[in-house]
PDB file of N, CA, C and O in Angstrom:
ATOM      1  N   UNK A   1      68.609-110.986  41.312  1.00  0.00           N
ATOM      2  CA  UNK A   1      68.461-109.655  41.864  1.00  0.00           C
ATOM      3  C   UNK A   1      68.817-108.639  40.785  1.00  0.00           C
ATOM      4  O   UNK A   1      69.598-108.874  39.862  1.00  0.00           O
ATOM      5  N   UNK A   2      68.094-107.344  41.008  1.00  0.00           N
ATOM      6  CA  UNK A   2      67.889-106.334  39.731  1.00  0.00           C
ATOM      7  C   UNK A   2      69.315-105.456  40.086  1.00  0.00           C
ATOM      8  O   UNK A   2      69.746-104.690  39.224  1.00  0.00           O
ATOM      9  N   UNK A   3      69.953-105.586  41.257  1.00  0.00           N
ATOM     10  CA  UNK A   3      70.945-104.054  41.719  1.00  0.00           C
ATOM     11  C   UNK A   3      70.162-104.182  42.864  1.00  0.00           C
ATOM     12  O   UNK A   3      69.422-105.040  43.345  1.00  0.00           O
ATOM     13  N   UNK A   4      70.702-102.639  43.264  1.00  0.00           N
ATOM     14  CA  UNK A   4      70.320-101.606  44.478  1.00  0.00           C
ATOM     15  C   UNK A   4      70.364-100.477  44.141  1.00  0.00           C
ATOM     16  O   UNK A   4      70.866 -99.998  43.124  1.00  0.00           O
ATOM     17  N   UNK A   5      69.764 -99.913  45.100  1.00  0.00           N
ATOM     18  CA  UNK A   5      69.948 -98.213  44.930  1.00  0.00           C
ATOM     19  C   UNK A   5      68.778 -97.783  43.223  1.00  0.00           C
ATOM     20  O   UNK A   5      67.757 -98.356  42.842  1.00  0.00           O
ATOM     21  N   UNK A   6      69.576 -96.514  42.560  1.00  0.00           N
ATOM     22  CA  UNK A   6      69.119 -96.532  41.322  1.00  0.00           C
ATOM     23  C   UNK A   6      68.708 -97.200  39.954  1.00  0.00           C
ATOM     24  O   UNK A   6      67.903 -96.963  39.053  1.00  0.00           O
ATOM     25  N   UNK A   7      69.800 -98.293  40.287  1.00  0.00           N
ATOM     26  CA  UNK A   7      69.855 -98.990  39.567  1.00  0.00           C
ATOM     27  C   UNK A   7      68.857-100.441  39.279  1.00  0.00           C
ATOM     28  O   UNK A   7      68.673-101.130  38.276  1.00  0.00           O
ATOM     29  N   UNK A   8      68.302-100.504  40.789  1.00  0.00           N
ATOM     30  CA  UNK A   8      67.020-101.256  40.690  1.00  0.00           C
ATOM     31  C   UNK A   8      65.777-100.964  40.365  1.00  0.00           C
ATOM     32  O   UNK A   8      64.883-101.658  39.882  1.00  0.00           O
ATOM     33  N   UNK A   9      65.838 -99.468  40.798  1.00  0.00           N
ATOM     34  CA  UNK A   9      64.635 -98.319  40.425  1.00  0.00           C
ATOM     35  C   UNK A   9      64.614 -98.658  38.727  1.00  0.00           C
ATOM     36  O   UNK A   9      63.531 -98.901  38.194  1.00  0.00           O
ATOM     37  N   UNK A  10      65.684 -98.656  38.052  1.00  0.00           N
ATOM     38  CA  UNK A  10      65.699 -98.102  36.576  1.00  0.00           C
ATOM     39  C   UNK A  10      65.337 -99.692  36.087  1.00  0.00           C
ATOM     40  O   UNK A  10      64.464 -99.893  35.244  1.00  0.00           O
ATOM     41  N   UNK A  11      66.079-100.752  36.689  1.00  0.00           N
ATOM     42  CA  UNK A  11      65.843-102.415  36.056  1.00  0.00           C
ATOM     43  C   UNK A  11      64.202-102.549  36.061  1.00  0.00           C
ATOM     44  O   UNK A  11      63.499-103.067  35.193  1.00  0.00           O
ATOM     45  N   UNK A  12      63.783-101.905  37.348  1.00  0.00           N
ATOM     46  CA  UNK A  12      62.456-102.168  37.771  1.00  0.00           C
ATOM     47  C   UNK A  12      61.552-101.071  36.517  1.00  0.00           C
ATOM     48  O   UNK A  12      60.448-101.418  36.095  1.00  0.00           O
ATOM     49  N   UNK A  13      62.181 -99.851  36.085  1.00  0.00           N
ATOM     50  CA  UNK A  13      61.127 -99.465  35.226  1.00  0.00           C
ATOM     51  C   UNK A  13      60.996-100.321  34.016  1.00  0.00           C
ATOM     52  O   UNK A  13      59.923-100.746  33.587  1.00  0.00           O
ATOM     53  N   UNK A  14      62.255-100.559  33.459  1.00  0.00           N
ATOM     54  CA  UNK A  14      62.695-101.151  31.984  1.00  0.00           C
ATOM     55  C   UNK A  14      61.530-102.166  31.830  1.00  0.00           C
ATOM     56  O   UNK A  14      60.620-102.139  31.001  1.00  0.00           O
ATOM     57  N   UNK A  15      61.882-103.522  33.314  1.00  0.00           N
ATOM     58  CA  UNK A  15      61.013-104.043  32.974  1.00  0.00           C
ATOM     59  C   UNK A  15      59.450-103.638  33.129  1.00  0.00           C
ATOM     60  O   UNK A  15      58.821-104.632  32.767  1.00  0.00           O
ATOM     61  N   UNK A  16      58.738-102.826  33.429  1.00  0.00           N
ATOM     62  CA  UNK A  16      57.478-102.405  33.667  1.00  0.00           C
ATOM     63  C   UNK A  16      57.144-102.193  32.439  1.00  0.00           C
ATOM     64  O   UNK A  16      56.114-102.584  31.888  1.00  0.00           O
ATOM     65  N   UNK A  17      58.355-101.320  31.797  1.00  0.00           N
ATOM     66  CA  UNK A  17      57.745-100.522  30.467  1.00  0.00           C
ATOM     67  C   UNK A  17      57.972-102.137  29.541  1.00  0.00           C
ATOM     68  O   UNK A  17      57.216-102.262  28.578  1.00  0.00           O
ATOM     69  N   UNK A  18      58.472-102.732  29.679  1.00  0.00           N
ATOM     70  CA  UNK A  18      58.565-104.291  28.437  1.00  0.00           C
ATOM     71  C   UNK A  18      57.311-104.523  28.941  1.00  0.00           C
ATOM     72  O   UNK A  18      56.588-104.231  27.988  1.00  0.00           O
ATOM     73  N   UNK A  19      56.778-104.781  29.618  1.00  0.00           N
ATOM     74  CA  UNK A  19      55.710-105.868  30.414  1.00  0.00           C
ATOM     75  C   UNK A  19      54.335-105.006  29.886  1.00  0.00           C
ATOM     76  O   UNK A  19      53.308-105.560  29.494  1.00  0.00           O
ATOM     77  N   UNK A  20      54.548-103.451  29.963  1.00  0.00           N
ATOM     78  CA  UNK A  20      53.096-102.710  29.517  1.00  0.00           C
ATOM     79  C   UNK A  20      53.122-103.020  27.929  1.00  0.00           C
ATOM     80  O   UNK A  20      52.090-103.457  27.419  1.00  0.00           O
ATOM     81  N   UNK A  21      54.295-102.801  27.116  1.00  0.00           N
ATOM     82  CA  UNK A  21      54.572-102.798  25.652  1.00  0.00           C
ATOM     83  C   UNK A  21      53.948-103.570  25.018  1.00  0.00           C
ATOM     84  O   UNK A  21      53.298-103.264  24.019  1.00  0.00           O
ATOM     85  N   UNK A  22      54.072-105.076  25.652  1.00  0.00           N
ATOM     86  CA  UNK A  22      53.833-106.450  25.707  1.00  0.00           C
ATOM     87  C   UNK A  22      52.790-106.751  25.465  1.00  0.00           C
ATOM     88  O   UNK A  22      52.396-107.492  24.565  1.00  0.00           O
ATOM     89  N   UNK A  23      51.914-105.912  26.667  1.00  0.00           N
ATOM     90  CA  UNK A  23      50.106-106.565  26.520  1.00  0.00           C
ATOM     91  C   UNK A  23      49.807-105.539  25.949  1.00  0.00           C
ATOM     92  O   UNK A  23      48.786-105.620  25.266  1.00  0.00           O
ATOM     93  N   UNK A  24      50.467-104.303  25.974  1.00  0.00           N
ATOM     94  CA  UNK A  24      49.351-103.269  24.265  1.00  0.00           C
ATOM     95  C   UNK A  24      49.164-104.186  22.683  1.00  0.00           C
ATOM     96  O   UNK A  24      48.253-104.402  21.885  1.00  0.00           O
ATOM     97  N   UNK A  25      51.130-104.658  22.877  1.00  0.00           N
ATOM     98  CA  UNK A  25      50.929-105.342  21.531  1.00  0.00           C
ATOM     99  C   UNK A  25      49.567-106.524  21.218  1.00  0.00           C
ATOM    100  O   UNK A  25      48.653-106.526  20.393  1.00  0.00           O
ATOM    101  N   UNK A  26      49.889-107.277  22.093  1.00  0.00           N
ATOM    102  CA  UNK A  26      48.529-108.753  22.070  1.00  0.00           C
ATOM    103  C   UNK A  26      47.235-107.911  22.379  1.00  0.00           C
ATOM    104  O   UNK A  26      46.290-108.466  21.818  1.00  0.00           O
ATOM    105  N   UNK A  27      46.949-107.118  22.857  1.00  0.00           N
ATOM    106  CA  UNK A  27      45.409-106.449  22.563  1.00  0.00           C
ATOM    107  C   UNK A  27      45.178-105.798  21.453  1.00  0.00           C
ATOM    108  O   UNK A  27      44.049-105.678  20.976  1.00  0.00           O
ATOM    109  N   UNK A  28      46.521-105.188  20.805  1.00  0.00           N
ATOM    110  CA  UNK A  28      46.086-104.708  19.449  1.00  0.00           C
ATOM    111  C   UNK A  28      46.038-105.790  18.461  1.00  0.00           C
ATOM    112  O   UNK A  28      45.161-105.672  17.605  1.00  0.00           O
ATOM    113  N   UNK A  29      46.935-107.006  18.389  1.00  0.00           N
ATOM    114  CA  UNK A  29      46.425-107.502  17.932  1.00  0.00           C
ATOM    115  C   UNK A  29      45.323-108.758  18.266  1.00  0.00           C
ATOM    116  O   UNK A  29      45.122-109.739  17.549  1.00  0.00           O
ATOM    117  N   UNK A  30      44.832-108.519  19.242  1.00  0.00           N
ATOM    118  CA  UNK A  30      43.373-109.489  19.546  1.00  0.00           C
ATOM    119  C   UNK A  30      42.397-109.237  19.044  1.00  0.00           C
ATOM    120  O   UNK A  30      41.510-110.028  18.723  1.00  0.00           O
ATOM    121  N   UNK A  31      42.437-107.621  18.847  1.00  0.00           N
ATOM    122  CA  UNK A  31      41.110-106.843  18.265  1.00  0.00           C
ATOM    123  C   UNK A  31      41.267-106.957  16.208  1.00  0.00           C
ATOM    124  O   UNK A  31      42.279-106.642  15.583  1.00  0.00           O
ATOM    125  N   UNK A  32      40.094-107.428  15.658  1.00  0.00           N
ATOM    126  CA  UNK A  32      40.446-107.587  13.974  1.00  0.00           C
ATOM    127  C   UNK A  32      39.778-106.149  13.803  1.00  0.00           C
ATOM    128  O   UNK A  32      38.639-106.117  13.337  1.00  0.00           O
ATOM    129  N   UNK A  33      40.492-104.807  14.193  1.00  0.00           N
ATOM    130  CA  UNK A  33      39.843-103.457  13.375  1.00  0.00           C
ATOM    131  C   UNK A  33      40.916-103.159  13.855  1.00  0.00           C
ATOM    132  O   UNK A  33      41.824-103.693  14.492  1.00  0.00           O
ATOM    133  N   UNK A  34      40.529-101.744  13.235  1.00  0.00           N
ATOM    134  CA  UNK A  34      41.711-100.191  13.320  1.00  0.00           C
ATOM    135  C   UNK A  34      41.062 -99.288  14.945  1.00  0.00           C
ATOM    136  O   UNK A  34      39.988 -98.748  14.676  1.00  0.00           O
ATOM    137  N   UNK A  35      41.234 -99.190  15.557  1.00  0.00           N
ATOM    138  CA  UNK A  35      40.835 -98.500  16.631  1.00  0.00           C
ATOM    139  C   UNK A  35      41.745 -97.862  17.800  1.00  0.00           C
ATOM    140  O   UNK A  35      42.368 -98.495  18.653  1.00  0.00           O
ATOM    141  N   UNK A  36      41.673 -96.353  17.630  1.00  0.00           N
ATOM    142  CA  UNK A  36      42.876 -95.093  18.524  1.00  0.00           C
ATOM    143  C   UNK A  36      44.125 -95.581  17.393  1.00  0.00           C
ATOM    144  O   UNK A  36      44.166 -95.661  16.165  1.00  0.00           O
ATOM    145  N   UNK A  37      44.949 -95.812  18.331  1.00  0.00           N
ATOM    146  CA  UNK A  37      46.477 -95.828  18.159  1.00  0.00           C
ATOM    147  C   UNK A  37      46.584 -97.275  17.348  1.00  0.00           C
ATOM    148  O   UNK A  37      47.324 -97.331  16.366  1.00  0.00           O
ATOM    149  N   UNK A  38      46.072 -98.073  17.637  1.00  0.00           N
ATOM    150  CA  UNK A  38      46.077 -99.154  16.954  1.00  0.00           C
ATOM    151  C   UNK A  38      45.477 -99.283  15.813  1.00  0.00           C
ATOM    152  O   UNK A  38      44.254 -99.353  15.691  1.00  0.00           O
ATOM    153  N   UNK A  39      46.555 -99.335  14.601  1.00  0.00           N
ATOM    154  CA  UNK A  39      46.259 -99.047  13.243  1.00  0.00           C
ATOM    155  C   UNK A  39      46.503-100.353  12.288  1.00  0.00           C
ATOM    156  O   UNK A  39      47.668-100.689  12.073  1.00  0.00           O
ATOM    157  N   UNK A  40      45.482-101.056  11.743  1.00  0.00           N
ATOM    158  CA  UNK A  40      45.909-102.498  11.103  1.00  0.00           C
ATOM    159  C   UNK A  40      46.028-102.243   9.789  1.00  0.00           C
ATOM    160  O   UNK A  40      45.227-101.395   9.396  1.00  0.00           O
ATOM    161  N   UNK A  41      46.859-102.747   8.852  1.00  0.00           N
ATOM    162  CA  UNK A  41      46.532-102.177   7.272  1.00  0.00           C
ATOM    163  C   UNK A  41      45.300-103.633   7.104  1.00  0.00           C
ATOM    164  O   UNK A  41      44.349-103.322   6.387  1.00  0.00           O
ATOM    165  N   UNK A  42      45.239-105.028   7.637  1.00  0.00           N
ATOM    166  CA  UNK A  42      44.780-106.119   7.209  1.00  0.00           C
ATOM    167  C   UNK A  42      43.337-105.434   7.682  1.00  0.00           C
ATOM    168  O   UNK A  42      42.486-105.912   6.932  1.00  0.00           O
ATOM    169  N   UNK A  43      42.907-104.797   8.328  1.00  0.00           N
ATOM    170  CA  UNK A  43      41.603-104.516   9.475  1.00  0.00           C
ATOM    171  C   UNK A  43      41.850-103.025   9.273  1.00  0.00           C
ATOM    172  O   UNK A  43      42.730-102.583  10.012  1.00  0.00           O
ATOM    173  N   UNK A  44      41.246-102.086   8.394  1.00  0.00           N
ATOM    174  CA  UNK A  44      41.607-100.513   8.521  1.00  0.00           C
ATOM    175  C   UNK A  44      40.430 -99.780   9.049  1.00  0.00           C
ATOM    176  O   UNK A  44      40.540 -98.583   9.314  1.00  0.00           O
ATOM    177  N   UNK A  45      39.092-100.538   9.252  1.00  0.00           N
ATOM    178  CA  UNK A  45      38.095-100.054   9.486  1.00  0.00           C
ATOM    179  C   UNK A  45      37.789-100.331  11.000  1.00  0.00           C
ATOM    180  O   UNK A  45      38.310-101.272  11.600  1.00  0.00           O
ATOM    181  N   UNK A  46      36.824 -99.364  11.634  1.00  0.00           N
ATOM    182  CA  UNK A  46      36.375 -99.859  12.763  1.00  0.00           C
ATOM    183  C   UNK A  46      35.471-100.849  12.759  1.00  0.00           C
ATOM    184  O   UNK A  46      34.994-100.905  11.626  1.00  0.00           O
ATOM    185  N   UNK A  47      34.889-101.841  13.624  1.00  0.00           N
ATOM    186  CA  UNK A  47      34.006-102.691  13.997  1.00  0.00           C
ATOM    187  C   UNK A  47      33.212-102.415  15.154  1.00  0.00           C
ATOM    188  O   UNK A  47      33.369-102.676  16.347  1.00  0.00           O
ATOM    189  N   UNK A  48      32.224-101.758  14.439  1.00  0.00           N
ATOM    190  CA  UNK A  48      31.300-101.606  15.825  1.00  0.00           C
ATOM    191  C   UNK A  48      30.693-102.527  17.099  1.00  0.00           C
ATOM    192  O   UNK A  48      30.344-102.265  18.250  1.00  0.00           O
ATOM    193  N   UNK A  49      30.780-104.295  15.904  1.00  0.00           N
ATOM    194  CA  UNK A  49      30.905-105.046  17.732  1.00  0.00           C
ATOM    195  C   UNK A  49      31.612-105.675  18.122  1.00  0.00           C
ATOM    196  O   UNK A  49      31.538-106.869  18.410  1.00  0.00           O
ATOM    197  N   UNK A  50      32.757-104.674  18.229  1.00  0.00           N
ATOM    198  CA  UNK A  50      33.768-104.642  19.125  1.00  0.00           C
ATOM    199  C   UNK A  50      33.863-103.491  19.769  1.00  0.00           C
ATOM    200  O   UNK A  50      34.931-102.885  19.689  1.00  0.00           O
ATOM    201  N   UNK A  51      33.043-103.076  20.353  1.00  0.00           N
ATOM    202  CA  UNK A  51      32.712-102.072  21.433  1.00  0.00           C
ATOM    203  C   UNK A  51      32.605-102.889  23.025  1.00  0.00           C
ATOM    204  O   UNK A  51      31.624-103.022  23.756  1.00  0.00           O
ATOM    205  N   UNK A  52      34.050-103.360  23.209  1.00  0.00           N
ATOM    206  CA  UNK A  52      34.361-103.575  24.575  1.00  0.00           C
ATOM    207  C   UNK A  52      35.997-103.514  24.713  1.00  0.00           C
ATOM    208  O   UNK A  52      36.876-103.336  23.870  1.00  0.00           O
ATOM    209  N   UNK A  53      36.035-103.741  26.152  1.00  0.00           N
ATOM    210  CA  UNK A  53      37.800-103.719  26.277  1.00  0.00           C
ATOM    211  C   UNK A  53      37.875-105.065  26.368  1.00  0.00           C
ATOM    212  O   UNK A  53      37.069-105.918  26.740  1.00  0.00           O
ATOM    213  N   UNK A  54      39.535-105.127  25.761  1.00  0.00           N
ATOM    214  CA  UNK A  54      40.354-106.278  25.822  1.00  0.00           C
ATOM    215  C   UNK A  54      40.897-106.367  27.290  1.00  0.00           C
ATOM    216  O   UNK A  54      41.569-105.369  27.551  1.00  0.00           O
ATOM    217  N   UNK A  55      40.827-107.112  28.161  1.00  0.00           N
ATOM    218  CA  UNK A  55      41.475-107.964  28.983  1.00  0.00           C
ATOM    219  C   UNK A  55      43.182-108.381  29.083  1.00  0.00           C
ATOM    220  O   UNK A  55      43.208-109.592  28.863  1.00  0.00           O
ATOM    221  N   UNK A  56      44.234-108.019  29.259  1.00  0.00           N
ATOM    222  CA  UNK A  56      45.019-108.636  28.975  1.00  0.00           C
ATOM    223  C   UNK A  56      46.195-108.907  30.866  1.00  0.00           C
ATOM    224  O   UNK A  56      46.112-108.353  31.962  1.00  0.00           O
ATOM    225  N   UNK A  57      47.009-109.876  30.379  1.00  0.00           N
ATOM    226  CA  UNK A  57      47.883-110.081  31.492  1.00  0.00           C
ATOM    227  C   UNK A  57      48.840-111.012  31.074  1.00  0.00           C
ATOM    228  O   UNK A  57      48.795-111.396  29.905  1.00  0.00           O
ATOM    229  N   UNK A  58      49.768-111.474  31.895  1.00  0.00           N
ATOM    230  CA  UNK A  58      50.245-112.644  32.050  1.00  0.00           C
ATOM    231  C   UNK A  58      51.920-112.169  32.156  1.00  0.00           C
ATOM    232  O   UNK A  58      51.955-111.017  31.724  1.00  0.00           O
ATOM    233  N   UNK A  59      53.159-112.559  32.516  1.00  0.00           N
ATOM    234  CA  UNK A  59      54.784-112.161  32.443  1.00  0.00           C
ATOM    235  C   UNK A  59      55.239-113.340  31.265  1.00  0.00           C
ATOM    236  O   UNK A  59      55.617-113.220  30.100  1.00  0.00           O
ATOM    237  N   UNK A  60      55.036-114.425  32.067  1.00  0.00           N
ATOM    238  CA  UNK A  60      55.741-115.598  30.972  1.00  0.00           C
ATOM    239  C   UNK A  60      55.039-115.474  29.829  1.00  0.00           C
ATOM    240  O   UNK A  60      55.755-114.970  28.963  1.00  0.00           O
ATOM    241  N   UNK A  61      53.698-115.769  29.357  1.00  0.00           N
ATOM    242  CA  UNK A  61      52.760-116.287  28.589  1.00  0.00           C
ATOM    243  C   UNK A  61      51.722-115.132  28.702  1.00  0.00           C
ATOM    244  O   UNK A  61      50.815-114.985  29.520  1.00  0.00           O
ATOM    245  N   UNK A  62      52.261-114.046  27.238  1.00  0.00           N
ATOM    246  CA  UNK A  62      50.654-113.029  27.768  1.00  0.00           C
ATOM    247  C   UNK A  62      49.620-113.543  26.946  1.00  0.00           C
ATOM    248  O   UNK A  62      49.606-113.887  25.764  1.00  0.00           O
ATOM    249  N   UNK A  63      48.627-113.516  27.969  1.00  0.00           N
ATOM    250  CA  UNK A  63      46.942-113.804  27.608  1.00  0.00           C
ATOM    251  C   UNK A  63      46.262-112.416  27.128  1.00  0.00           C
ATOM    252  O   UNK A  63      46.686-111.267  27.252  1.00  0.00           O
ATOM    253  N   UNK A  64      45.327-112.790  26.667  1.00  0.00           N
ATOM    254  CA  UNK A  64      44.140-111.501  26.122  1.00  0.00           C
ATOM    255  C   UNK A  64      42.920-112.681  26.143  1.00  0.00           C
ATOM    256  O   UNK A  64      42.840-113.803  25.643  1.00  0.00           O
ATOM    257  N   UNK A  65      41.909-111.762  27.072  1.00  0.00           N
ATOM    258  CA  UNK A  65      40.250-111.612  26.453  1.00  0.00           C
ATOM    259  C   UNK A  65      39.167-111.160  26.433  1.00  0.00           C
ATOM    260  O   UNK A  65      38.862-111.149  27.626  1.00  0.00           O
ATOM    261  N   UNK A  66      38.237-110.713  25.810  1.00  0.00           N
ATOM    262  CA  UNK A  66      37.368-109.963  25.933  1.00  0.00           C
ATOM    263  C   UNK A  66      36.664-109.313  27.177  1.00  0.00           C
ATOM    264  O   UNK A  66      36.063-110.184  27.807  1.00  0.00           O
ATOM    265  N   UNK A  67      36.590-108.551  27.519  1.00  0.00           N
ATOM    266  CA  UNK A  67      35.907-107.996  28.814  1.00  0.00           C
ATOM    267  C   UNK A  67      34.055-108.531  28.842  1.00  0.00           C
ATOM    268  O   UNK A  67      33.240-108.285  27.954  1.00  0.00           O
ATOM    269  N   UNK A  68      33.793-109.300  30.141  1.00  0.00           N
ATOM    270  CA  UNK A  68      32.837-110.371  29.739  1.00  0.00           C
ATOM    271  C   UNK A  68      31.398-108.485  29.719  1.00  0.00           C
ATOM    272  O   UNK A  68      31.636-107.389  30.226  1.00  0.00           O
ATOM    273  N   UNK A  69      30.381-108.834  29.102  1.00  0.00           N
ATOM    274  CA  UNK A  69      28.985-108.372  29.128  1.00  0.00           C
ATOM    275  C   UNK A  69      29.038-108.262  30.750  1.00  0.00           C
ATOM    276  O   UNK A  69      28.919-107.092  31.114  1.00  0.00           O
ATOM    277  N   UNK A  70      29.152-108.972  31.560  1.00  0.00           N
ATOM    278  CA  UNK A  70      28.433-109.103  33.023  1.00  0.00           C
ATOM    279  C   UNK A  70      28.882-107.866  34.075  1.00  0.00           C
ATOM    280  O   UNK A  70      28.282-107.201  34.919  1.00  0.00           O
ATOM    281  N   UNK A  71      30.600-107.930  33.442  1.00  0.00           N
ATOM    282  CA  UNK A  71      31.062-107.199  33.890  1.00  0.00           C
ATOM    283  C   UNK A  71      30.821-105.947  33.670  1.00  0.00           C
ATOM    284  O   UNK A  71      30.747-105.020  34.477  1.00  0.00           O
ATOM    285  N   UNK A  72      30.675-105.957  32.313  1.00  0.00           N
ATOM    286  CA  UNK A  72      30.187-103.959  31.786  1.00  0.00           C
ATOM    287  C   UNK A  72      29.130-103.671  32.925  1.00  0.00           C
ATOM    288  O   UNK A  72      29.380-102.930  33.876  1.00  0.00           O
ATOM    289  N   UNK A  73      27.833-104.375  32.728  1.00  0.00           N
ATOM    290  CA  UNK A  73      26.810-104.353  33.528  1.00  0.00           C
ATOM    291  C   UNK A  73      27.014-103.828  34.604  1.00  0.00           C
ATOM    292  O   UNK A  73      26.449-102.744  34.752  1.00  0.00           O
ATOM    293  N   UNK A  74      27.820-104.310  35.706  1.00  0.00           N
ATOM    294  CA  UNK A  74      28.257-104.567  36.622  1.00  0.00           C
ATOM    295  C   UNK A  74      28.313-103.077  37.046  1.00  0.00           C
ATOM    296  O   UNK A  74      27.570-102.457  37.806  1.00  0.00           O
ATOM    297  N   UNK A  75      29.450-102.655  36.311  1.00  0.00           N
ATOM    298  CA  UNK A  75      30.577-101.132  36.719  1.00  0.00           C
ATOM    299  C   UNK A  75      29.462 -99.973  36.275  1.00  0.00           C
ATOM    300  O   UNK A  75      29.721 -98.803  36.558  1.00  0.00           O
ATOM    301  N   UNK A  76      28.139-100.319  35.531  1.00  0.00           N
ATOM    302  CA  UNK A  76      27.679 -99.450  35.178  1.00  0.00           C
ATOM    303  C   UNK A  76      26.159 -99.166  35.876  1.00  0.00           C
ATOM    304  O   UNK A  76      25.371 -98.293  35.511  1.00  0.00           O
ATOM    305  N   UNK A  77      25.978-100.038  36.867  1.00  0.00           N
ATOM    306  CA  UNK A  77      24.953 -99.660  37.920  1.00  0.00           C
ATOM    307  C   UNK A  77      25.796 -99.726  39.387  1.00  0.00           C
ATOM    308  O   UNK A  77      25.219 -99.465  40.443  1.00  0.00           O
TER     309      UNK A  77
END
């Protein structure tokens, strides 16, 4: 158990904000370019096909993967 009261409110952000931190890191590095905020010195250039989103999740074990074609399709009719 996290607490009560405020104090679960605040355990409960801490971990939210670790857990978002988490899968920015593994999507920035899933992607091999420089793109927004995510700046690689190994990858400084953009890659144009990599014009999709990264996928990511997981608490124990975070995963990343590409956002499938079907799906773009999908959201865009």
């Amino acid at each position: 158990m996290l607490g009560t009261g405020p104090d679960a409110v605040r355990a409960r952000e801490a971990a939210a904000m670790t857990a978002h931190a988490r899968w920015m890191y593994a999507s920035a590095l899933a992607r091999t370019e420089s793109r927004g905020m995510a700046r690689r010195l190994d990858f400084p250039e953009q890659d144009p096909a990599q014009r999709h989103r990264i996928i990511t999740g997981g608490l124990d074990e975070v995963w990343t993967r590409p956002e499938s074609v079907a799906a773009l399709l999908e959201a865009a009719s």
